[in-house]
N, C-alpha and C positions, 0 to 999 in steps of 0.2 A: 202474503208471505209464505203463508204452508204450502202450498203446492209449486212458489217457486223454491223453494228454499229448507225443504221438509230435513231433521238432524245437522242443520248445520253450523248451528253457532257454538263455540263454547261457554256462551255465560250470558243468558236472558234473563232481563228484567225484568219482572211483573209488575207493571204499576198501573191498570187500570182501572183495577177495583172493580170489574167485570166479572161475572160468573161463571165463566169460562176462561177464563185469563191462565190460569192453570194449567187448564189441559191444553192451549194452545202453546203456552210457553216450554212443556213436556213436551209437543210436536215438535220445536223447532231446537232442543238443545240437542246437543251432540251426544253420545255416549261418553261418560268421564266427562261431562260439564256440568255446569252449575245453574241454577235458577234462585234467580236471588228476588223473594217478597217481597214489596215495597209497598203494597195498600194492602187492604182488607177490603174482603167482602162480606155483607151479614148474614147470609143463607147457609145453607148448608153446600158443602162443595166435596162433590166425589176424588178421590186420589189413588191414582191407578198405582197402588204399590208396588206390584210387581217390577211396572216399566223401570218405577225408581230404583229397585234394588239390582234388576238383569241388569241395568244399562249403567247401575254406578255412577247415579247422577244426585249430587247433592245440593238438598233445599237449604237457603240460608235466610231468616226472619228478617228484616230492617224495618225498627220503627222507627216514626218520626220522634224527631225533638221539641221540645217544650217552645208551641209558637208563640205568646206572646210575651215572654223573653225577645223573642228575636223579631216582631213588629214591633216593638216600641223600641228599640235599637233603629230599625228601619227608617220609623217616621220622624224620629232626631236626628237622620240623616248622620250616627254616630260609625257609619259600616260604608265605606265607599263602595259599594259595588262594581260601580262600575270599572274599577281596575279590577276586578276578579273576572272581566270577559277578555278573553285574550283575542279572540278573533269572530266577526259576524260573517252569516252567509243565509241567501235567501233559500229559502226552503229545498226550490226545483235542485239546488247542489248540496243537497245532504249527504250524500255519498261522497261528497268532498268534503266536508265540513268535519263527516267522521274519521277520516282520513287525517287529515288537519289535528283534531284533537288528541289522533294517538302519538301526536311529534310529542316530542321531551318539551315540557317546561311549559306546556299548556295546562291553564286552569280549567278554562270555561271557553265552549265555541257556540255562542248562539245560532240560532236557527229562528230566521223571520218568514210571517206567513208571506 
């Protein structure tokens, strides 16, 4: 993705939990976009300040919720899931898929391997 795709997203996810995950997802946002946390890593992880503050790009934290609240929901089968996928597609048309999920009134678009 960074050399095809180097500043171009407006809003990257971080969820690998990678130690580079950071600086790659700094790679790929836009100026005036977002990068939004979603794992942690336990090392120490460098943050190239500056890029964050010239380019006006802001970090936003997302932790998880309390999971075993929500697997013992699961395993009582008390949470339909399954009507929370609004549409499947196999992996190779993921660029459809994401496509698809940005139409109005979609919840969830899976992606099979």
């Amino acid at each position: 993705l960074r050399a095809d795709a180097p500043r171009a997203f407006d809003l990257v996810i971080e969820a690998s939990g990678a130690g580079g995950g950071f600086a790659l997802a700094l790679d790929l946002v836009r100026p005036r976009g977002a990068i939004v946390l979603k794992s942690t890593f336990h090392g120490a992880t460098e943050i190239n300040a500056a890029r964050l503050v010239v380019n006006e790009v802001s970090v936003i934290g997302s932790r998880c919720g309390r999971f075993a609240p929500a697997l013992d929901l699961l395993e009582r089968n008390a949470v339909d899931v399954d009507s929370l996928i609004s549409d499947e597609y196999p992996l190779v048309d993921g660029f459809r898929a994401m496509e698809r999920a940005a139409a109005p009134g979609m919840l969830k678009v899976l992606l099979r391997p």
